[in-house]
C-alpha positions in Angstrom: 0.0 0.0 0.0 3.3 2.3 -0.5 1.0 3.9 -3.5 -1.6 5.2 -1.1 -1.4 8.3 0.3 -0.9 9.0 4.1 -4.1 10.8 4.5 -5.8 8.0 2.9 -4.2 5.4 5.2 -5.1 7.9 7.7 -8.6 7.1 7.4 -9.1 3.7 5.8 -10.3 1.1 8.5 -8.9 -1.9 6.0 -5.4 0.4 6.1 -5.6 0.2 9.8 -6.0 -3.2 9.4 -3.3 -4.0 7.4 -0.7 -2.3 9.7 -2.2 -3.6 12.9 -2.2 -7.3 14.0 -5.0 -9.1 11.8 -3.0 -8.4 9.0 -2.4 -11.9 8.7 -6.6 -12.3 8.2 -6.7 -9.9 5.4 -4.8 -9.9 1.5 -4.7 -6.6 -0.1 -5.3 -6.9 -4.1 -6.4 -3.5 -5.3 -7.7 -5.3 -9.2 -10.3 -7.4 -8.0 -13.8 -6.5 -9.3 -17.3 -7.3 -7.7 -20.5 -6.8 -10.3 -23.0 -4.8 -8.6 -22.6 -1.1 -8.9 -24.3 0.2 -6.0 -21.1 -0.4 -4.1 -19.5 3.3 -3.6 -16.0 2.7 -1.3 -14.4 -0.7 0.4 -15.7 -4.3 -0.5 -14.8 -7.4 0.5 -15.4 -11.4 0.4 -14.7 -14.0 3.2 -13.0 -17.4 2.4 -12.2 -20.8 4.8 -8.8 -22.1 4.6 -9.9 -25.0 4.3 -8.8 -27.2 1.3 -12.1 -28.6 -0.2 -14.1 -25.2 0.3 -12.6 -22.7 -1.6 -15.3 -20.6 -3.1 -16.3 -17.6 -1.0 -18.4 -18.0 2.1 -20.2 -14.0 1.4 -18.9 -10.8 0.2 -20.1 -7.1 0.8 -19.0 -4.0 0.9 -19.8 -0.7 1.4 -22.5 1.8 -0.6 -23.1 5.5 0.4 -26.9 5.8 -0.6 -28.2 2.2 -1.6 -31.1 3.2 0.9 -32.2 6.0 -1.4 -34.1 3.6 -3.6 -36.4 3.0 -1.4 -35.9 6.5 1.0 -35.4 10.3 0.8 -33.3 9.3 3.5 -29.9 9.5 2.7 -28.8 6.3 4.7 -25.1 5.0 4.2 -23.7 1.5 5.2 -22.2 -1.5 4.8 -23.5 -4.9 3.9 -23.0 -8.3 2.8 -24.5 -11.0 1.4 -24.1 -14.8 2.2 -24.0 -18.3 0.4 -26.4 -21.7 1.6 -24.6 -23.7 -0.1 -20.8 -22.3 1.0 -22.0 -21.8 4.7 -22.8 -25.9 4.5 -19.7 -26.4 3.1 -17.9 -25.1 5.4 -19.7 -26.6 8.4 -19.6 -30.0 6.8 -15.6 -29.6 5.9 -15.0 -29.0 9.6 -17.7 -31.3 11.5 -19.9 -28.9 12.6 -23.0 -29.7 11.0 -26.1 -30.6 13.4 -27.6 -33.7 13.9 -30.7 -33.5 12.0 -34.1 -32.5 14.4 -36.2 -35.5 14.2 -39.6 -34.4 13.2 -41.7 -35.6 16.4 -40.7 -37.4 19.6 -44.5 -39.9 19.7 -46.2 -41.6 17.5 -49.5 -42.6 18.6 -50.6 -45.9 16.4 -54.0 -47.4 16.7 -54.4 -50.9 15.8 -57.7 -51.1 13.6 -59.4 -48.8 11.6 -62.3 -48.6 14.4 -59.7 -47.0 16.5 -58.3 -44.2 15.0 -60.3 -41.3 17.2 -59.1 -42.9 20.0 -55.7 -42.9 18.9 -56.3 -38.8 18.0 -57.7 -38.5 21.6 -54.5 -40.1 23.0 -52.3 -37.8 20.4 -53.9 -34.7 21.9 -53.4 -35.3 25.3 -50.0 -35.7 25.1 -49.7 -32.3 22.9 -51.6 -30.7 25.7 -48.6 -31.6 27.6 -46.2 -29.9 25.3 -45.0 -33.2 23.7 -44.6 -33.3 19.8 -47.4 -35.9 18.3 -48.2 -37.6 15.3 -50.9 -39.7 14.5 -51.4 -41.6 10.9 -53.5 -40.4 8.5 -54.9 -43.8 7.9 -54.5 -47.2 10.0 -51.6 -49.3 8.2 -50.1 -52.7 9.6 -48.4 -51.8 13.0 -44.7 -52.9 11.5 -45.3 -50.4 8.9 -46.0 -47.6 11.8 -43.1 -48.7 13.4 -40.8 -48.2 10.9 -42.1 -44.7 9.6 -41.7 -44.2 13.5 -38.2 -44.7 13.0 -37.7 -42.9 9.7 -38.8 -39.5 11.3 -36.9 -39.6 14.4 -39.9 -40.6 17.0 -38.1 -42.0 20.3 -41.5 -43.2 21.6 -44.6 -45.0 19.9 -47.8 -45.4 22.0 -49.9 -48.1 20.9 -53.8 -48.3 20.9 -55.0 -51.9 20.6 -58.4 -53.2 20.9 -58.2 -55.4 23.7 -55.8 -52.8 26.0 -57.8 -50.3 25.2 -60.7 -52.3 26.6 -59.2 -52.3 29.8 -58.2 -48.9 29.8 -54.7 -49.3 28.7 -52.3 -48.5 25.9 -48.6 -49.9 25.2 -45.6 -47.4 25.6 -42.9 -48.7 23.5 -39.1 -47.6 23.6 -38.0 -47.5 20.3 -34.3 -47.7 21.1 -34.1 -50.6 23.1 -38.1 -51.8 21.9 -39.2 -52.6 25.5 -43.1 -52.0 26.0 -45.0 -51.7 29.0 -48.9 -51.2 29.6 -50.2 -47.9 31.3 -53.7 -46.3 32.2 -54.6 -43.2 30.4 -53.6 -41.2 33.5 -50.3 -42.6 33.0 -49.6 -42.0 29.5 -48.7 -38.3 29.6 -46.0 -39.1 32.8 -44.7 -42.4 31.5 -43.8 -41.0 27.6 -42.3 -37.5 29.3 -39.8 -39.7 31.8 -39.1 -42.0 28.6 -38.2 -39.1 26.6 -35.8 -37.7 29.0 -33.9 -41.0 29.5 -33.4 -41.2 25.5 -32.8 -37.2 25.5 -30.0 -38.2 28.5 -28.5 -41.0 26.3 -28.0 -39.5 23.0 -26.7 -35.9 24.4 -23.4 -36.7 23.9 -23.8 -37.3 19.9 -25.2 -34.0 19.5 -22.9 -31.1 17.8 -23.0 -27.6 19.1 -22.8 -25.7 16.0 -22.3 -22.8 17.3 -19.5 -23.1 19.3 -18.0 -24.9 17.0 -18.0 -22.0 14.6 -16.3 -19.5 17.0 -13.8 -22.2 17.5 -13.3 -22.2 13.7 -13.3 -18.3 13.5 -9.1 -18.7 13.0 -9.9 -21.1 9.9 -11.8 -17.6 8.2 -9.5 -14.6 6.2 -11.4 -11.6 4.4 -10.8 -10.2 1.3 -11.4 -6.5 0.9 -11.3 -3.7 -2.0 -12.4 -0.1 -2.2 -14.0 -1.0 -5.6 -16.3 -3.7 -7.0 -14.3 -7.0 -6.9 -13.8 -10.4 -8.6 -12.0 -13.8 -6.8 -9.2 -15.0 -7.6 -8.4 -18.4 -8.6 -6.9 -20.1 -6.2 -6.8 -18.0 -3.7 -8.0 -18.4 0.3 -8.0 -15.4 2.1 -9.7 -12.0 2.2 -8.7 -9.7 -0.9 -9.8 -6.0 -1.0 -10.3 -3.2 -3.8 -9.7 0.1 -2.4 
């Protein structure tokens, strides 16, 4: 930056930058070119270090009156813009992608045709109590339930068969370690809320925090930034800047 003047330097944030300590973080390339033309001063894009991710994660920069299109107001600022498809890149090339939510934690399954409002009645109960519910549409063969159970993520399948349900009772199935027992309806609601806190207890430790992982990863990010519209270049993974 020898070329730019002192009073420039004097008050560019990026020179700053540049002479401070997260120089390191940032690459200097006064020819790169970014497309839109609302941008008025500095712009910049953000890559990972990592290897297999080497397209930007977002870019920005900064525009003096971009708010006037929609405002007398003259409004100044800076902005950017960020990529889906990068952002899961980047938390898949450094294990920090979630563990997908499952969809519901019960199923409620009623065993006959005859007994699918009594399976809803069951259903809302238990949603009364806070706990996420599906019923089927339409009775199927129990297996079947079971396994579509399993598909979206239930950790609990409350059965409603004819001759339990005779006596007042439903089956409360693990679906982890498929162990059943018999309750009342009284019992339901307590029975399926301890049952989803032991799997919730069990499982805790294969979940990701995907968050903290990506401060962790902050050191893996460098920024690119240019006082002018700018363009990446190839091969390059760290933060370049038009001034």
């Amino acid at each position: 930056m020898d070329y730019v003047s002192e009073e420039a330097r004097s008050r560019s944030m990026l020179a700053q930058i540049l002479a401070g300590d997260s120089r390191d973080l940032v690459t200097f390339d006064p020819f790169i070119v970014r497309g839109l033309q609302y941008y008025t001063g500095t712009v910049f894009e953000v890559f990972d270090q990592h290897p297999q991710n080497s397209r930007s994660l977002f870019g920005g920069g900064r525009y003096e009156d971009l708010a006037g299109l929609f405002t007398t107001q003259r409004i100044p600022g800076i902005g950017f813009g960020m990529g889906d498809v990068t952002l899961h890149d980047f938390m898949e090339g450094h294990g920090l992608l979630p563990e997908p939510r499952a969809e519901v934690d019960v199923v409620v399954i009623p065993v006959g045709a005859d007994l699918l409002s009594d399976c809803r009645a069951v259903a809302r109960t238990l949603r009364l109590a806070g706990i996420r519910t599906s019923t089927p549409l339409e009775p199927r063969k129990l297996s079947k339930e079971l396994v579509h159970a399993d598909q979206v993520g239930a950790r609990v399948a409350v059965v409603v068969a004819p001759s339990e349900w005779e006596r007042g009772l439903v089956a409360v199935r693990n679906l982890a370690t498929r162990e059943q027992i018999e309750v009342t309806l009284s019992e339901v609601v307590g029975q399926v809320t301890k049952l989803l806190e032991r799997t919730r207890h069990a499982g805790i430790g294969r979940q990701t925090t995907a968050i903290g992982g990506l401060l962790a990863q902050a050191d893996n990010l460098r920024g690119i930034s240019s006082g002018y519209p700018c363009e990446v270049q190839p091969g390059s993974r760290s933060m370049t800047c038009q001034h």
